[in-house]
FIZA-95501 format. One record per atom (N, C-alpha, C, O): atom name; residue number from 1; x, y, z. Coordinates in steps of 0.02 Angstrom, whole numbers. Atoms other than C-alpha are relative to their C-alpha. Layout:
N
  atomo  num       x       y       z
     CA  NUM       X       Y       Z
...
! end
This chain:
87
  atomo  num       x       y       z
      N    1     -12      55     -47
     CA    1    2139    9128    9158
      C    1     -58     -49      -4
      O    1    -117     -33     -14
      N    2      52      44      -7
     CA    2    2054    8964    9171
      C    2       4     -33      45
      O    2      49     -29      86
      N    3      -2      56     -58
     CA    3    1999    8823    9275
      C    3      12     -69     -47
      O    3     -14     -96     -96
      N    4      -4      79      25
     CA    4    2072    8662    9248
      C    4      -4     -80      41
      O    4       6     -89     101
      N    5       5      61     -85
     CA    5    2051    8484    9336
      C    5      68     -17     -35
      O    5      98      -7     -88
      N    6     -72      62      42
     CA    6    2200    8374    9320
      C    6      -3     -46      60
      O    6     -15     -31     119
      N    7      -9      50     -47
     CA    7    2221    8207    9397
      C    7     100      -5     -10
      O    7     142       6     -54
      N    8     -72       2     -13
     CA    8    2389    8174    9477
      C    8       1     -89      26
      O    8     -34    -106      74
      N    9      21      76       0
     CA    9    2412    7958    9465
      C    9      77       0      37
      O    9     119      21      -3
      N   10     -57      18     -42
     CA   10    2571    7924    9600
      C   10     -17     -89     -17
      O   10     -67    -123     -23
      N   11      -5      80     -28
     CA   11    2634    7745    9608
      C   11      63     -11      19
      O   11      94      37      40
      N   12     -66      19     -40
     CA   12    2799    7641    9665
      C   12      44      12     -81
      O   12      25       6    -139
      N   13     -69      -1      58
     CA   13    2940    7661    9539
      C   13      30    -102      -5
      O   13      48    -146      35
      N   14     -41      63      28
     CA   14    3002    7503    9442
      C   14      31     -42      54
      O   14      69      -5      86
      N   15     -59      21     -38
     CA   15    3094    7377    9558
      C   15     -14      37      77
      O   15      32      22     115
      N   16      30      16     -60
     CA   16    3011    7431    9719
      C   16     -38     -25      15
      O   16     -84     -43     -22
      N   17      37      58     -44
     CA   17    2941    7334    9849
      C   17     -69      14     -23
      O   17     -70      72     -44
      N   18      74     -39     -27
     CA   18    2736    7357    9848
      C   18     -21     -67      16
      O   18     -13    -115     -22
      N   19      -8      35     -50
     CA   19    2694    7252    9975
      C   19    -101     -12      -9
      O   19    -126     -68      -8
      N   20      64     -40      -7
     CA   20    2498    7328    9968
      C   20     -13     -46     -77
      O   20     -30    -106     -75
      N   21       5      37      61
     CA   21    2488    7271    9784
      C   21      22     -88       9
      O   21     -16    -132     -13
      N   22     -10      81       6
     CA   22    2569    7089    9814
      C   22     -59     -33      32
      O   22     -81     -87      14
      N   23      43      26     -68
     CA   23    2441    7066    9964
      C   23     -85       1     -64
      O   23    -124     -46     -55
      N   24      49      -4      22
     CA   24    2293    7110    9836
      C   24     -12     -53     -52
      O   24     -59     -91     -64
      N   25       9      50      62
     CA   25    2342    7020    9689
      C   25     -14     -90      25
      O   25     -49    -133       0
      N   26      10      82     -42
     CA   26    2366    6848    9821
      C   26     -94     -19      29
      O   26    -123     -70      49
      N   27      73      39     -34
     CA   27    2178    6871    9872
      C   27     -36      10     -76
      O   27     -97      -1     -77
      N   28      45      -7      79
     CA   28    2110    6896    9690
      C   28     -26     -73     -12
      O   28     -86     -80     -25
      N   29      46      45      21
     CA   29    2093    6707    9661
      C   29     -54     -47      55
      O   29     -93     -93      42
      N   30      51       0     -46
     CA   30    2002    6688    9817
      C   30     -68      26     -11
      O   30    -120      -4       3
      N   31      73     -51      29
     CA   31    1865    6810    9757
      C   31     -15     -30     -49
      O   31     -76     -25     -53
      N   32      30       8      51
     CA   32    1847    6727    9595
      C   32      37      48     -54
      O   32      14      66    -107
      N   33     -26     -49      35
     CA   33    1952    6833    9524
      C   33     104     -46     -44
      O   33     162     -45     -23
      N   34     -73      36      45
     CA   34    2096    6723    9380
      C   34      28      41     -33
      O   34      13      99     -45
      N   35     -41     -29      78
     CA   35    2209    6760    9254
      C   35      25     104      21
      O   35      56     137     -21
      N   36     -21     -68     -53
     CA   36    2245    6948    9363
      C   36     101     -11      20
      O   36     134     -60      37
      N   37     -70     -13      -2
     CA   37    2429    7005    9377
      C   37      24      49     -17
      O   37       1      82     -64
      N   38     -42     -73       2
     CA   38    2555    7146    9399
      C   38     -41      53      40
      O   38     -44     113      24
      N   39      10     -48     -22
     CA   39    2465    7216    9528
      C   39      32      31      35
      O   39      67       0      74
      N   40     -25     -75     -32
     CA   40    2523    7385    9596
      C   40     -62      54      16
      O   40    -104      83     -19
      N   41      39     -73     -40
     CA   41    2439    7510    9727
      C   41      38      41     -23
      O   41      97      43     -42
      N   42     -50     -64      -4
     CA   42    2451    7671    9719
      C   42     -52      45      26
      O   42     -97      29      65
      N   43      46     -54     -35
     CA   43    2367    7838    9747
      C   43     -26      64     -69
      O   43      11      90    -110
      N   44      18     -59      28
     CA   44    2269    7967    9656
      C   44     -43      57       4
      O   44    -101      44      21
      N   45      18     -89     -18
     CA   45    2223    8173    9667
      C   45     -34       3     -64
      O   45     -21     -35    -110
      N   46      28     -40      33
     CA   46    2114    8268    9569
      C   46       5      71      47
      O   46       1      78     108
      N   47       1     -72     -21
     CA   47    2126    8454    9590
      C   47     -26      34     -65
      O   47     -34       9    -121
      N   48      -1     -60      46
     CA   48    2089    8609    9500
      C   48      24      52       8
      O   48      20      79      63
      N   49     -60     -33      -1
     CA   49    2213    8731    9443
      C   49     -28      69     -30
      O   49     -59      65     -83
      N   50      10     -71      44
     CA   50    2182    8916    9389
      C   50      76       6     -49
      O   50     131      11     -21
      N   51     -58     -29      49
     CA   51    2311    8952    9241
      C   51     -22      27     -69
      O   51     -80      11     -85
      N   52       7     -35      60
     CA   52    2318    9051    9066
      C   52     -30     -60     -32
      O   52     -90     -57     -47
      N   53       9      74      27
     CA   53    2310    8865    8994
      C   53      23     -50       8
      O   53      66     -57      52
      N   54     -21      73     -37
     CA   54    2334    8691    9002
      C   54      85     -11       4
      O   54     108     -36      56
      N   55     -50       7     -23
     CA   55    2514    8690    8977
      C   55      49      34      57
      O   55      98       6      81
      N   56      -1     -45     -86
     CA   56    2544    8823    9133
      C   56     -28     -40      41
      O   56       6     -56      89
      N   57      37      45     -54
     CA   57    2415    8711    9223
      C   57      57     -69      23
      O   57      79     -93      75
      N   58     -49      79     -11
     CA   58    2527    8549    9174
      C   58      63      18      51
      O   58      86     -15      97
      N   59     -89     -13     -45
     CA   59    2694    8637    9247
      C   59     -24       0      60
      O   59       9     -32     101
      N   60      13     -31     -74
     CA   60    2600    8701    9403
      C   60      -4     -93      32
      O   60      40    -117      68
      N   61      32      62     -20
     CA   61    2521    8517    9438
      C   61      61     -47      -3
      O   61      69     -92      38
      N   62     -60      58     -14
     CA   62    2687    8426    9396
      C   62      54      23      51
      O   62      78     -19      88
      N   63     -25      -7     -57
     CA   63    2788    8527    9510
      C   63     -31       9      69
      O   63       2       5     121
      N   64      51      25     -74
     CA   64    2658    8521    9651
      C   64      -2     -73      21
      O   64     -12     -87      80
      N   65      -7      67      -9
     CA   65    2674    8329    9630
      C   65      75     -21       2
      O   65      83     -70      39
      N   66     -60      -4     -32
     CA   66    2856    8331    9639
      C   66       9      28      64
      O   66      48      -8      96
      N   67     -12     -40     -53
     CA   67    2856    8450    9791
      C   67     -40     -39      58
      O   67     -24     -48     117
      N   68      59      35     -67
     CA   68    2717    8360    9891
      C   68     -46     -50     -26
      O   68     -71     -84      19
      N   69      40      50       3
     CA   69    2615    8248    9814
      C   69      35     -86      -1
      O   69       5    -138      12
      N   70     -41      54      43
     CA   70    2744    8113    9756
      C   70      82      -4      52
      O   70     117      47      49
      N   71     -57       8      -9
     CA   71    2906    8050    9856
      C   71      52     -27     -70
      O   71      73     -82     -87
      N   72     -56      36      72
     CA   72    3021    8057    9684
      C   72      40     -48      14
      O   72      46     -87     -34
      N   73     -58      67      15
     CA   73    3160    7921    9743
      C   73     -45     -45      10
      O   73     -30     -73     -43
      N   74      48      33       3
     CA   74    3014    7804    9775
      C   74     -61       0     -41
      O   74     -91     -53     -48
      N   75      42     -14      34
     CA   75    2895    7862    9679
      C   75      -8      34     -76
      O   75      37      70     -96
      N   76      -3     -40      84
     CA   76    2835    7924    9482
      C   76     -77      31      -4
      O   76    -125      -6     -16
      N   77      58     -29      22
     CA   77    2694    8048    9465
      C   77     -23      -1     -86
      O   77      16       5    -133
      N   78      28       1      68
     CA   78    2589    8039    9307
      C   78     -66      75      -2
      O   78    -120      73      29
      N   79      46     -54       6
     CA   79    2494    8216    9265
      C   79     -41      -2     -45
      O   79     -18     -23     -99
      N   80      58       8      73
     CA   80    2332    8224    9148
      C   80     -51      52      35
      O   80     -88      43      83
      N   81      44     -44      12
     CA   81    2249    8391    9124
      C   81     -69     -26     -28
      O   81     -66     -38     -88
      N   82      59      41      30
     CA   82    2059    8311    9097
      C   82     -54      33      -4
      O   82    -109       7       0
      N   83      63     -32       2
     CA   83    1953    8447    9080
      C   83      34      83     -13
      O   83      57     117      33
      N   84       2     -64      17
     CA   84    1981    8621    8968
      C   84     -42      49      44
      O   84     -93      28      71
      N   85      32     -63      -3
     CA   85    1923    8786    9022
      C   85     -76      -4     -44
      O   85     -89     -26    -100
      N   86      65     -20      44
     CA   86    1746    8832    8981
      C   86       3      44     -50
      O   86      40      93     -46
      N   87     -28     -48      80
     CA   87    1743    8915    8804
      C   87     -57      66      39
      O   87     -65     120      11
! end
């Protein structure tokens, strides 16, 4: 068994509202901030997972982000195992 981190990257799915993102991208050229677009909020986890290996880790972490991290009809989790087991 190992330890693994994995980040879990949630955002809005295609063709929903994000309201949070429109509001950010409208104050960008206020700050000094041009040429900026397509922004989208979202949210992201890091955890660490005990499993045999990373692809056990990946299943555990993608159905933990289906189950609770992530509203699926609104939402699309993105999983990335970012750190092997110590040799």
């Amino acid at each position: 068994m190992g330890n693994f981190e994995a980040l879990v990257e949630v955002q809005l799915r295609p063709g929903i509202s994000d309201p949070q993102g429109a509001t950010i991208e409208r104050a960008l050229p206020a700050l000094g901030f041009t040429g900026v677009s397509g922004v989208r909020a979202g949210k992201a986890f890091r955890l660490q997972v005990e499993a045999p290996d990373d692809q056990a880790a990946r299943r555990i972490v993608e159905e933990l982000s289906e189950r609770l991290l992530a509203n699926p009809v609104i939402e699309a989790a993105s999983v990335s195992i970012i750190s092997p087991p110590p040799a």
